[in-house]
Each structure stands twice: as C-alpha cells, then as structure tokens.
N, C-alpha and C positions, 0 to 999 in steps of 0.2 A: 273548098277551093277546087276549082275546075282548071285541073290540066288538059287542053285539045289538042298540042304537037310537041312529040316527044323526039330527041334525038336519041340513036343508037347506041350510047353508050343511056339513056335515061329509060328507056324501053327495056334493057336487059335489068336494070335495078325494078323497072316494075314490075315485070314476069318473075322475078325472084321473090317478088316481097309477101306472096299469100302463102309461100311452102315453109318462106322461112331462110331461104337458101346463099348462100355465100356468096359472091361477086366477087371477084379478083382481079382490079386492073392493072396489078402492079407488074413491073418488068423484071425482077430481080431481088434478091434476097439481099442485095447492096445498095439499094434503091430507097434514100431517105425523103421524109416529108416535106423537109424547110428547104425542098429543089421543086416544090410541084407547083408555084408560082409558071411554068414553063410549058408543062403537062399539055396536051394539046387537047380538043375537044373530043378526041376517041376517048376521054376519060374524066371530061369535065360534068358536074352533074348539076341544077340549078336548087339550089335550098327549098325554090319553094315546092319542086317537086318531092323532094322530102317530107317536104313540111306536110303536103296533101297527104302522100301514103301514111305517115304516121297518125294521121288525124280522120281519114273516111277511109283508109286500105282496111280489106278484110280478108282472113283467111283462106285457104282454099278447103273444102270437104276433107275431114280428118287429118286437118295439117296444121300447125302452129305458125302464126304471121311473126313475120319479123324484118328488119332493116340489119343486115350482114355486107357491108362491103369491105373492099380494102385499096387502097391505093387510088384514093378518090381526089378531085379536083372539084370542090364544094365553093362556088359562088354565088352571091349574094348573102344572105341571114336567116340563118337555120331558126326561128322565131316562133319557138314553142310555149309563150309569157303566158301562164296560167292554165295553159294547156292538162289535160288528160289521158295520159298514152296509156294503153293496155299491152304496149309490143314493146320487145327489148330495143335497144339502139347501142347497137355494133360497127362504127368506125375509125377502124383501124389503119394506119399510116395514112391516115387521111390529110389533106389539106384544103384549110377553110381560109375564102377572102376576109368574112369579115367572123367578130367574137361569134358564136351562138348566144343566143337572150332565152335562159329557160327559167328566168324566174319565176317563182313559185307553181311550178310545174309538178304533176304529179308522174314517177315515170315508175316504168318495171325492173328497168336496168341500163347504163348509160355506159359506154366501153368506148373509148377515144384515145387508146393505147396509141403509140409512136406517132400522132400528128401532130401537125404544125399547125397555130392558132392564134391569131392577135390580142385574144385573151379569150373569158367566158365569164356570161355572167348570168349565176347559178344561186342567188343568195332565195335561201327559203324553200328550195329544191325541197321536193320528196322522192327519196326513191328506195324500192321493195327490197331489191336485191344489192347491188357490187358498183359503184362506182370507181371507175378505172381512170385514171390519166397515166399511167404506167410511162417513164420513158416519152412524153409528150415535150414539144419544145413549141415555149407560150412565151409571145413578146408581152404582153400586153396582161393587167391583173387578172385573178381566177379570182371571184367573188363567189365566197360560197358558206358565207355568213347566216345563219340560222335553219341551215339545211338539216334534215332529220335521214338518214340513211342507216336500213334496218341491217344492210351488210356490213361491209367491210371500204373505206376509201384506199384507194393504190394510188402511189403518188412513186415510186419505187423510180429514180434515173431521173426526173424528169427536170428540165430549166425550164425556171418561168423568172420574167422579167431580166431585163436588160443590161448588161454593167455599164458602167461609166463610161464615158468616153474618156481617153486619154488626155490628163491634165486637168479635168474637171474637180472640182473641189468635195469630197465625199459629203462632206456636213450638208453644203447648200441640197445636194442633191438628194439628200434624206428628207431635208423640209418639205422639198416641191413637190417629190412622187408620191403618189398611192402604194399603199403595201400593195407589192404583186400577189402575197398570198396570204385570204382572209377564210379562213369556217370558227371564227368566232363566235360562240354561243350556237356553235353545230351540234348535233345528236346524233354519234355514231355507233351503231350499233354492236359492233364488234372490235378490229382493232383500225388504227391508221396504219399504211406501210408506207415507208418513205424513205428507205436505204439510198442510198446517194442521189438524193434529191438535192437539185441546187436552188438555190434562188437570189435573187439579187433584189436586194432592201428586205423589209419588212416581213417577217412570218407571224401572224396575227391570230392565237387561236384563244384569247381569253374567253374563260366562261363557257369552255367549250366540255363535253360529258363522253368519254370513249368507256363501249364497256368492257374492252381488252385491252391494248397495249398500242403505244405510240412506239414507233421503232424507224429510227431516227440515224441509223448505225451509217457511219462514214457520207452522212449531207453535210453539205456545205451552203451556210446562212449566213452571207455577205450583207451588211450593213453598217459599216462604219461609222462609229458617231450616233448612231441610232440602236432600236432594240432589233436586232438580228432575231430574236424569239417572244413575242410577247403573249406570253400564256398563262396571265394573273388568274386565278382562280380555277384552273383545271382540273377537270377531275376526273381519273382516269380509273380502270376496275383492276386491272395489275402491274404493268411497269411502263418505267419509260425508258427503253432504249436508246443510247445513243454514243455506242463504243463508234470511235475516229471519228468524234463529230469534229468539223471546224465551224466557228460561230466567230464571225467579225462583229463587235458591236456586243449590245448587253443581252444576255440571258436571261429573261425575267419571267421567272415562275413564284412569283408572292401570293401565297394565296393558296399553292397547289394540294391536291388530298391524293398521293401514288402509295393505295396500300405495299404494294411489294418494293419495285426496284424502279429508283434514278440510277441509271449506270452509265457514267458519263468515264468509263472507262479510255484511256490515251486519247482524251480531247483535246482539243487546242481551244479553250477559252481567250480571245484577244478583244481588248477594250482600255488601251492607255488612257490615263486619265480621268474615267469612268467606272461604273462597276460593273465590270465583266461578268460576274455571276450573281444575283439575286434572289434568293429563294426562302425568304424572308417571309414569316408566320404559316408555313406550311407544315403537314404534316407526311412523315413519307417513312417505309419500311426500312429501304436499308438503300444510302447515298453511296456510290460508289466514283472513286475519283483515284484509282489504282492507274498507276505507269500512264500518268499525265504530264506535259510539260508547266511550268510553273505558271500559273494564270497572271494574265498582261490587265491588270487594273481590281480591281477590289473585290471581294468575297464577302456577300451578307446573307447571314444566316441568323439574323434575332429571331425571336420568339417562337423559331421552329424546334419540332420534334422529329427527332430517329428514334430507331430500334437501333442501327448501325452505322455508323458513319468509320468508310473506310479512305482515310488520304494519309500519301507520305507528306513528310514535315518538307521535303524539296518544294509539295504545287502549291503548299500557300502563297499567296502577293505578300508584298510588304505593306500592305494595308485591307485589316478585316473587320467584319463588325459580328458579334459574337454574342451580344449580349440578350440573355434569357434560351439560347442555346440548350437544350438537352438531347440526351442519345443516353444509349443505354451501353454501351460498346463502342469499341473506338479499337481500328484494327488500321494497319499491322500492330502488335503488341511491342513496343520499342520503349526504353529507359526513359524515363520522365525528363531528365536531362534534355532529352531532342524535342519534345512536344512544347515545354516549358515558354521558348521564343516565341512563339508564334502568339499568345497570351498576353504578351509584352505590344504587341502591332495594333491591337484593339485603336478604333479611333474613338472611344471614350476615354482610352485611362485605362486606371485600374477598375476592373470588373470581378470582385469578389464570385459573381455566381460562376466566372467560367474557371476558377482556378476550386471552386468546389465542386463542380460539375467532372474537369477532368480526374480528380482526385477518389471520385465518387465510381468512374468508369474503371478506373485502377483495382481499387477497393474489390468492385464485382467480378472481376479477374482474380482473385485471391494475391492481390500484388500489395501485401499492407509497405514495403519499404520503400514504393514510389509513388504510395498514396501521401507519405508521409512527408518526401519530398516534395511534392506537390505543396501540402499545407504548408511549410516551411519558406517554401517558396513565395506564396503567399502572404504571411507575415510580413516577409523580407519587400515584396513588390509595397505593403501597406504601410509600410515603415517610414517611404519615400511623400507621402501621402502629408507626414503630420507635422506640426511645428518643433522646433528644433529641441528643445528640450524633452519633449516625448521622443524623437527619434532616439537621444541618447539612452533612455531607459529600454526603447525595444532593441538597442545595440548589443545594451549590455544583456539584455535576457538571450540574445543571437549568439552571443561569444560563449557564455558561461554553456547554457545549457541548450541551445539551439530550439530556442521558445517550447521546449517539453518533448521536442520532437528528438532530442539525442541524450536522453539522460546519461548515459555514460557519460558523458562530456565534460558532470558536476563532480562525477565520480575520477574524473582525471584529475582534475581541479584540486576537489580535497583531499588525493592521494598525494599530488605535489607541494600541498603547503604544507600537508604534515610532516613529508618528508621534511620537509625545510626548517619548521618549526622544532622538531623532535632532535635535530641533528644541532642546531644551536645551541636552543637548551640543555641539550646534553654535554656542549663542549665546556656551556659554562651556567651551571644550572644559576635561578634567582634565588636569594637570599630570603629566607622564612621570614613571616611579619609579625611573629610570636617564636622566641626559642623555646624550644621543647615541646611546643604543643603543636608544632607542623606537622601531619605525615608525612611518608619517605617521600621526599620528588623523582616523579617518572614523570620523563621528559614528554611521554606520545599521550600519557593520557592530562598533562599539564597544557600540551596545545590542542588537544581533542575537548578541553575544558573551554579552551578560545576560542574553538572557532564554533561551538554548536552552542545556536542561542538559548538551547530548552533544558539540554539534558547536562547535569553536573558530577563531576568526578571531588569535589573539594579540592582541588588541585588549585585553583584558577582564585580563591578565597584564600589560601594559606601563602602564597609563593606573589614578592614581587619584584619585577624585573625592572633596571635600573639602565638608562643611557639607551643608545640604540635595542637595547632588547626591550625596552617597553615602548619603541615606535614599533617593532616587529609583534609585540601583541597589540598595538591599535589597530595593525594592518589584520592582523589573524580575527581580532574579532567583529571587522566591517567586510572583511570577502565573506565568513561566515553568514552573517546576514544577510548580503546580497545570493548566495547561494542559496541559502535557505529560502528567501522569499522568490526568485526566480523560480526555482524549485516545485512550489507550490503554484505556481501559479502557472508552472508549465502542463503540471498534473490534473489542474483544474481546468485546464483548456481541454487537456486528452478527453474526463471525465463527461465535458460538456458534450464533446462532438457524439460520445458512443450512448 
C-alpha cells in the first residue's frame, strides 16, 4: 500500500514506528475514548495508514518496529483479514470509526486497552503473545471465535454490547441480537482475565480450552431470558473464578472439565422461570457457592462429579435437579436435618441415588448418626412412593423400630409391654391347664413366653388366661411378631448396606 501525503499528526505515527516508539495524543489522564468521536485532526489518524506501516513498515538499524500510540482518532477500517504482522499493535485509549477486520490474522501482540470500538472482528485470530481489551467500551460484538492465543486474553473492566433501551422487551431482544461476546472454541493459552467485565446479552465461550484460569470475579453478564454464559463444553487447566459475579439469564456450563475450582462465591445467579444454573455432566474439583443469595430459577447438577461441593441450604431454589449427582464432601458440615429439604425439591421425585449419595458424604465425615438419618429419611420419602397397603407395612417398620435405623425403639416397645403384661398377670395370675403339673407362674417370664416367637420359658404352655387377659395375650403375642419380624428385617437392611 502506498501512502504519498501524510498529515501531521500521521507523520509523527510514522517516524515512531521503525524505533518502536510511543505516540501520545492524549490531553489528560481524565480523558476517555467513547468522547474521541470530536477529536479533531491534530489527532486523527487514517486506518489505512496503519494498515501500510504494519504491513511494509520496517525497523530502524538495531531497533525493534512497532505500532505504540495512545489517544488516537482512527478512521476508516483498520483491515488486517489474513494478514501477517511481525510487529506488536499497541492502541491504547484509542478511538476507532469503524470495527477492525482481523480475521484470521496472524499477529505478535494486540493491546486496545481503554478504547472505544463498534465492535471487532477477530474470529480465527492468531496471536504470539497477550491480547488485551482491558477496560475497552465495544458497541458492537467482539468475534473472537476460534482464535488460538499463546498468552493470556484481558478482558478485566470492559463493556461490550449495548443495554436495552428503556421499555424494550428483554426476551425479544435476546432473539434479534448477536452475542456481543463470542471466543468459542478459542485456544488460550494461559488464563482469561475478566474481573468486572460487563456485557450485555450473550457471553459465548463453548468448546473453548484455557490453560489457566477464567477469572470472572465481580462481571456482570446481562441477558435476561437468555444464556447470560454459554460455556457447554469448557475446558479449563485450573479454575473458574467468579466471586460477585451477577449473571442475569442462565449459567450454562454442561459439559465443563475445571480440575480445581468453580468458585461462584456471593453470586447473584438470576433466572425466574428458567434455569439459572446449569452445570449438568461436568466434572469439576471443588464447586463453591459460599455466602450466596438464594438462586432466582433452577439449579442442575445431574450427572456431574465434585471432589467438593460447598453450599448453604439458604442458596438452593425451590426447584433442582440432582439426579446421578456425586461429590465426595459436602461442606459446611451442618445436621442432616437442614440438608434433608432440599432433596424433597428434586423435579423427578423421589431420587434414591441423591438421598444415598448425601448419606454417603456423611458417612466419609465419620458422621454415622446423620448418615443414618439420612437413610431413614429415605425410607420415609419411599414410603410415599408405594400402594397403600405397603405404605401401612413400612409405617409400622417406621413406628416400632424406625426401619433398623433406631433399634432402641424395639427395645422401648418390649420394655413397655412387659411392663404391662407382667403387672396384670401378677394382679391376677391365669389359672393352670393341669393342677399339679404346672410350674410356679412368674408373671415377666409368663409374658416374655408371649411375646418372643422362638424362645420358650414353659410358661406360655402350662398357664391360661381367661376374659380380657386372653385378649391381652393375643395382643402380646402379635406386637411380638411384628417386632420380631421388623426387627430383622431392620438388621438385614443395616447388614446389606455395610
């Protein structure tokens, strides 16, 4: 490209560019981009003179070439499509009329910290070192879909895309727009940074490969009615930050593989009606959802694995899906009692793996009395399950002996009918069914005859009771039975599970 007349503020950009050297038009350290629409041409520069120096500019003798300005007024289209840069491209608080086009571009290093930009479009991008948007304010989408960057992306402050206008319907408006920001199925090299990044609709990164850390801490991912996060398949080399995120819209991480940390620490998940949080057949180290407000629409977590899953029983919704669920821990350590509800909100029903699962996480805590709770509980939720005549039989295994899980309970039982039994027949023992050949009657081991199906005292053979005291041994010898056989059947459940 042949530049022949250069204006003076474009002269000083191209004396600077074989040293390598800085350019600064800016007026003031309060001096923002999304005003430099006004800039006047002491500081306006034309794209396509850019676009030559990047493309035939060459160094000077023992100097490094590079494109360094700051406080630029960039018009026309900075149109780098397929392009080959061997030079870094440094502008900063710049302001461009229209998107830059650097698709599938190969570059050394791209830095467009604090400017202002109708969009960019970047998809398939290659670049060596550090892509920056740091603090950038983007009307318009950032496409940066199958981009391979061997650094790091900075995204740290910045708004991209547009809110709503006032009164506008959010739903409709999720249909019509383009995600403002897409590097799905990007290749980044090291980590994303993206700390109070906002954006308005869409954040798109499925299928995308970080091999550090997304850190997400206090953005704001406005999309109402739509996916505010859509990052099915992610797979990331150690966490995903995102302490004070706010996420309007659904959180969709299905799919996701974050060896170490989700730490979705004092989020605001919002999504009435909808499912707020998604993260459904992933696998991930340890889920953090500590000093959170209660999530505004549904929570699904089937087929995923933790090591840790920490939430209070407050941020559940009142609608989860939970089922095939595992973790290995479950923190804060609280009474089975509080965790119990949340189990009951399943939108299948009753789900036996997750009331064995929580009771499993108990167990590995050395907490056998609220594992045990747990199973009990369990029973009790299964009970509800079956036709009426079976409910009655796991009623009464629940009252006598609390289905194996309270043996004492049998042992109450048969201490109070003995008493009762023993105190009768002692007021007014039964009458021998042979004179002379009965042994003495004792009264405890006469109802201890009654009520135990197996073991005999000859009491129960020699002695019979006449009028109400022989209703009072029909009664002793059927709670027997039914204790007896609960009993066992409580012991053969414990036997099965260990």
């Amino acid at each position: 490209m042949e530049i022949t007349e250069l204006t003076p503020a474009e002269r000083r950009v191209w004396d600077a560019f074989p040293r390598g050297e800085r350019v600064d038009f800016s007026e003031g350290p309060d001096e923002r981009a999304v005003d430099g629409a006004g800039w006047g041409p002491q500081r306006t520069v034309r794209a396509d003179v850019l676009t030559a120096l990047l493309l035939s500019g060459s160094p000077a003798e023992g100097q490094v070439a590079g494109l360094n300005l700051k406080g630029v007024r960039v018009t026309g289209k900075l149109n780098l499509k397929y392009a080959v840069v061997e030079h870094a491209i440094r502008l900063r608080g710049c302001w461009f009329e229209r998107a830059p086009l650097l698709y599938g571009a190969q570059l050394r290093a791209l830095v467009l910290s604090d400017s202002a930009l109708p969009g960019l479009t970047a998809s398939t991008v290659s670049v060596d070192v550090v892509l920056r948007l740091s603090c950038c304010r983007i009307s318009g989408p950032v496409r940066l879909a199958g981009a391979r960057v061997a650094g790091g992306l900075f995204l740290g402050g910045a708004v991209i895309g547009t809110p709503p206008a006032p009164g506008t319907d959010p739903a409709a408006a999720v249909e019509a727009a383009e995600p403002p920001l897409r590097f799905n199925h990007a290749d980044i090299g090291t980590d994303v940074i993206a700390t109070g990044l906002t954006v308005y609709g869409q954040t798109r990164v499925n299928g995308a490969t970080v091999g550090g850390q997304i850190n997400l801490d206090d953005a704001r991912l406005l999309n109402p009615g739509g996916d505010a996060l859509h990052a099915e398949t992610l797979s990331v080399g150690t966490d995903v930050r995102a302490r004070g995120l706010r996420a309007e819209g659904r959180v969709n991480l299905s799919g996701a593989r974050i060896p170490r940390q989700l730490d979705l620490a004092r989020a605001r998940l919002v999504n009435p009606g909808g499912t707020a949080l998604r993260a459904s057949s992933c696998v991930i180290g340890e889920v953090w959802l500590r000093a959170c407000e209660t999530v505004q629409g549904d929570v699904n977590l089937r087929r995923s694995q933790f090591d840790l899953l920490h939430v209070e029983p407050g941020g559940w919704p009142e609608q989860v899906r939970l089922d095939g669920l595992t973790y290995r821990s479950l923190r804060p350590h609280l009474p089975a009692e509080q965790r119990l509800p949340v189990l009951d909100r399943d939108e299948a029903g009753y789900l036996p793996h997750a009331y064995e699962q929580l009771a499993a996480s108990y167990r590995a805590a050395g907490d056998e009395a609220a594992a045990r709770t747990v199973q009990l509980a369990k029973l009790r939720r299964h009970r509800l399950t079956l036709p009426r005549h079976a409910r009655l039989w796991g009623l009464l295994q629940d009252v006598t002996v609390g289905y194996g899980f309270r043996p004492l309970r049998a042992a109450g039982w048969l201490a109070a009918l003995l008493c009762t039994g023993a105190l009768a027949y002692g007021l007014r023992p039964p009458a021998p069914l042979k004179a002379g050949e009965a042994p003495e009657f004792n009264p405890v081991f006469y109802t201890l005859d009654l009520m135990l199906p197996i073991i005999g005292f000859g009491q129960e053979e020699a002695f019979g009771p006449r009028g109400w005291y022989q209703w009072l041994s029909y009664v002793l010898i059927v709670t027997g039975w039914v204790l007896a056989t609960t009993t066992a059947a409580g012991v053969s459940r414990s036997l099965s599970r260990q």
